[in-house]
C-alpha positions in Angstrom: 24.1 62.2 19.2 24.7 58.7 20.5 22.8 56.1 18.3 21.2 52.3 19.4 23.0 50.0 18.2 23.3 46.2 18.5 21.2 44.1 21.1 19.0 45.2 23.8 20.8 44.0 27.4 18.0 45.2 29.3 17.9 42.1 31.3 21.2 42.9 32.9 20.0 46.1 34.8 19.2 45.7 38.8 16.7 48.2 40.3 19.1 49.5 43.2 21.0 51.2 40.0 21.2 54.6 40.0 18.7 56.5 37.2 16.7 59.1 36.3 13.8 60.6 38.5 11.5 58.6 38.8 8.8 61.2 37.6 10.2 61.4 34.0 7.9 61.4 31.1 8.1 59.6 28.5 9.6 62.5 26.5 12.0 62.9 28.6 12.9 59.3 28.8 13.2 59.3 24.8 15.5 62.3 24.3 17.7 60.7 27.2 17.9 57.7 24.6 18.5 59.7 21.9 21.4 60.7 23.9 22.6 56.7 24.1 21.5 56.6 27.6 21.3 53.1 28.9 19.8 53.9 32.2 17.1 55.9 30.5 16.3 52.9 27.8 15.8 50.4 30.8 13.6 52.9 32.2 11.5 53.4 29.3 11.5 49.6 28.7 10.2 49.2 32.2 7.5 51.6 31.7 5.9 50.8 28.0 7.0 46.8 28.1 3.5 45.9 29.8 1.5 48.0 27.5 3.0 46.9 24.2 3.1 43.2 25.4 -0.6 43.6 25.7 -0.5 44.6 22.1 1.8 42.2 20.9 -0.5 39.2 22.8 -3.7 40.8 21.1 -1.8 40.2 17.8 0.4 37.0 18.2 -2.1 35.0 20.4 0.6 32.9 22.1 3.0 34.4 24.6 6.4 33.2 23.7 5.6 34.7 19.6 4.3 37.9 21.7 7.6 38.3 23.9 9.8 38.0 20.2 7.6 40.8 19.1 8.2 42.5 21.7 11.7 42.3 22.1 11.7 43.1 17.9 9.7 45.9 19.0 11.7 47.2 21.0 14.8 47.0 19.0 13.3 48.6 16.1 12.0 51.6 18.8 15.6 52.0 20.0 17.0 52.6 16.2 14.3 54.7 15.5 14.1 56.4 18.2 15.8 60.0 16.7 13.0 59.9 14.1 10.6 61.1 16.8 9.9 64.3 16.7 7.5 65.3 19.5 4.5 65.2 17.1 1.3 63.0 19.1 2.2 61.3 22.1 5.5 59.4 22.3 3.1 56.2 23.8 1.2 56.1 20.5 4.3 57.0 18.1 6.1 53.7 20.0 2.3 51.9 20.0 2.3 51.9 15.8 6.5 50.6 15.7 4.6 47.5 17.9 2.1 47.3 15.5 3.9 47.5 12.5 6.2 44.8 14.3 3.2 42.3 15.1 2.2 42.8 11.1 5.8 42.3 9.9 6.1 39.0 11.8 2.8 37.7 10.9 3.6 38.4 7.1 6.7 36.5 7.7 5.1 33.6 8.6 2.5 33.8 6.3 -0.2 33.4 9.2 -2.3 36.4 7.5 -3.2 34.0 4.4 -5.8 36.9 3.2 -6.4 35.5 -0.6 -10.1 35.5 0.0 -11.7 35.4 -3.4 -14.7 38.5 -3.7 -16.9 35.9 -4.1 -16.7 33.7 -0.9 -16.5 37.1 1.1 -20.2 38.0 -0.7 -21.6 35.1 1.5 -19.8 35.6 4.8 -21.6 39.0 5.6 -24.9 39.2 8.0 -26.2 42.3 9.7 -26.7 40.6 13.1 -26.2 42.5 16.1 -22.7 41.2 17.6 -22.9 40.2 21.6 -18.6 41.2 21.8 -19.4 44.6 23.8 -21.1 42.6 26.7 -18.3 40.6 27.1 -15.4 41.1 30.3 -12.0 41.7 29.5 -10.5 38.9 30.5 -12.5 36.6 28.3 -12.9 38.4 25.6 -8.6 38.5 25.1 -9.1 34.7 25.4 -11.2 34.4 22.8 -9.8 37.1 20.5 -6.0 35.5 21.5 -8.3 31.9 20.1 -9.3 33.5 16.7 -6.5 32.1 13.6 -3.8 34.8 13.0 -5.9 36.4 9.6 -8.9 36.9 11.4 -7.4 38.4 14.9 -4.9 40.5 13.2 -7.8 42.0 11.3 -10.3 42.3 13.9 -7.3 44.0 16.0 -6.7 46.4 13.7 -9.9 47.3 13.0 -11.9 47.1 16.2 -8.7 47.9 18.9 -6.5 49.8 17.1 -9.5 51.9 14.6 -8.0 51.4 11.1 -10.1 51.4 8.1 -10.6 48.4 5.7 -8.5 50.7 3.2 -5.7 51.1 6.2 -5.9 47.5 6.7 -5.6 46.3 2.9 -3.0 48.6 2.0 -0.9 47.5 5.8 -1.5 43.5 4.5 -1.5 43.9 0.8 -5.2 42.7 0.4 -8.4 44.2 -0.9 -10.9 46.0 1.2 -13.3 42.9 0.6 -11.3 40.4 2.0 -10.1 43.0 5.6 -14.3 43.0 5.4 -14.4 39.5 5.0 -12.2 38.5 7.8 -13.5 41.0 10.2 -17.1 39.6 9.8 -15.5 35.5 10.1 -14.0 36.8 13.6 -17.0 38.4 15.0 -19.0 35.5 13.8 -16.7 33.4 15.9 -16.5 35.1 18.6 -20.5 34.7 18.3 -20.4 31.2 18.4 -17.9 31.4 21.2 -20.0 33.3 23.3 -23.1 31.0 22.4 -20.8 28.2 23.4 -20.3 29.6 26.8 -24.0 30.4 28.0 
């Protein structure tokens, strides 16, 4: 088997190139890879790129950090690649590698800064009914994208992509209080938000 190495030159390929049927599955798409078959990675770039952008955006906030996610994202999919094994969908196995990614960059940058003490997240919780479910798409991504890194990479994980507060400490290397804490710091400002706009 033919490994991924080096950079992605997916920007090179034309459409009017020859490839695989159009009608591939994703599967199908990844074992062509496996195989070190360009057409097949352009193809399979072209058909998760928009999904996982979405999921890069919902985690960076600002395009040009979500398009370096991405393209990290898709590097570290390409290496990985052979290390799927047909277990779950291939969409969520390559979903959690753009997670992961997201998380990694954010730590790098140390735009998490979850040192909450237990005792300021004590005072942060309420048991108020949040409005977010009423809200439209579009505006709701706006305000989620507005939300500092800590709080939207919790409230992602938690609310989008359904981790628990123990998934989420042990991913960030924090305590279950202070995932808690966050969480309930970006609802309530998505509250106020959405107060701001009626």
């Amino acid at each position: 088997m033919k490994r991924f190495l080096g950079k992605l030159h997916l920007i090179t390929w034309t459409r009017d190139e020859a490839s695989p049927a159009a009608s591939s599955s994703l599967e199908q798409l990844a074992a062509a890879c496996r195989e070190g078959d360009a057409r097949a990675q352009k193809r399979l770039f072209d058909a998760l790129s928009p999904k996982m952008m979405a999921v890069c955006l919902r985690y960076m906030g600002v395009r040009e950090e979500a398009e370096d996610v991405l393209q990290e994202g898709f590097i570290g999919l390409f290496t990985k690649i052979d290390s799927y094994q047909g277990a779950g969908s291939f969409e969520g196995w390559a979903r959690r590698i753009f997670v992961n990614t997201a998380l990694m960059h954010l730590r790098r940058t140390d735009a998490l800064g979850l040192s909450d003490d237990i005792e300021e997240a004590r005072g942060v919780f309420t048991h108020e009914p949040t409005p977010v479910q009423k809200m439209g798409y579009r505006d709701l991504m706006r305000m989620i994208s507005s939300l500092p890194a800590d709080a939207r990479t919790v409230f992602n994980m938690y609310v989008v992509e359904g981790f628990s507060h123990k998934e989420i400490a042990k991913e960030l290397g924090c305590t279950e209080a202070t995932s808690r804490s966050k969480l309930q710091r970006a609802r309530l400002r998505l509250q106020e938000m959405m107060k701001g706009q009626q």
